[in-house]
N, C-alpha and C positions, 0 to 999 in steps of 0.2 A: 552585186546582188548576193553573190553567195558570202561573201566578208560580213553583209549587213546579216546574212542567216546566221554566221557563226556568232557575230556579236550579240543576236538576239538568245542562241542558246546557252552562252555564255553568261548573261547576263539573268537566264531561268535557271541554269544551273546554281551558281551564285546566291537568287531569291531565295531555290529551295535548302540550300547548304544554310543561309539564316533562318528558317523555318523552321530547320530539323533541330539546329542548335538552338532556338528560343523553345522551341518544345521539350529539348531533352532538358532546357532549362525549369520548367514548367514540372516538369516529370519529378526533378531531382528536389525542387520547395516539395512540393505535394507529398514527396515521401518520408523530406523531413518531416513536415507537418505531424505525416501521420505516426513517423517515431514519434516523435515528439508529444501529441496527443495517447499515444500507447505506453511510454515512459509515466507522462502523468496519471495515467491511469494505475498504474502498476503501483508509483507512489503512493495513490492515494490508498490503493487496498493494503501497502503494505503498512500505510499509517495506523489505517483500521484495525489491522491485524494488534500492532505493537496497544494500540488503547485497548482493546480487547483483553490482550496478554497482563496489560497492567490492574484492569479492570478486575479481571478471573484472580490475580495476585492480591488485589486489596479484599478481596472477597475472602480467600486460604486465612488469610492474616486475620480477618476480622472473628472467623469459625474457630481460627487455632484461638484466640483470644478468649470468646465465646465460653469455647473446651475448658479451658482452663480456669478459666473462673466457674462454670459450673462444677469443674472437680473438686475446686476448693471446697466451695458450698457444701457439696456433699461430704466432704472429709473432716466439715467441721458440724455438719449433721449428725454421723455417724458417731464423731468424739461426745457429742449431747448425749446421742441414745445410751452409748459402753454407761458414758458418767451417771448419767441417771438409773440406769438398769444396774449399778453397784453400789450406788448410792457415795461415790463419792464426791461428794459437793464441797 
């Protein structure tokens, strides 16, 4: 009787020893998972960030361009007005 009581405690100790191990297995996906989902997440803003960064960059590029031809324009305005106002044509 008492053999059959150790065998039975044995045999719950045991049950719960796979339980706590299937759980801690449980535990340890999940929090890959949730790296995993926080990793992608991180990516994906750090994507946004770099299209943004390149965004803001074509934009500098497009104003510096912009500038510069409008300098021109005016430099070759301004050559008009001297020429004209000296009358040398």
């Amino acid at each position: 009787s008492s053999q059959r009581l150790n065998s039975n405690i044995e045999t719950a100790q045991y049950s719960s020893l796979v339980v706590n191990h299937h759980n801690r297995a449980i535990e340890n996906e999940l929090r890959t998972s949730n790296l995993s989902s926080e990793s992608q997440r991180r990516f994906s803003a750090s994507s946004s960030m770099q299209q943004s960064d390149e965004n803001t960059s074509v934009t500098i590029n497009n104003n510096a361009s912009q500038l510069c031809r409008q300098g021109r324009e005016m430099n070759v305005a301004n050559f008009l007005i001297k020429t004209e106002k000296f009358g040398d044509t």
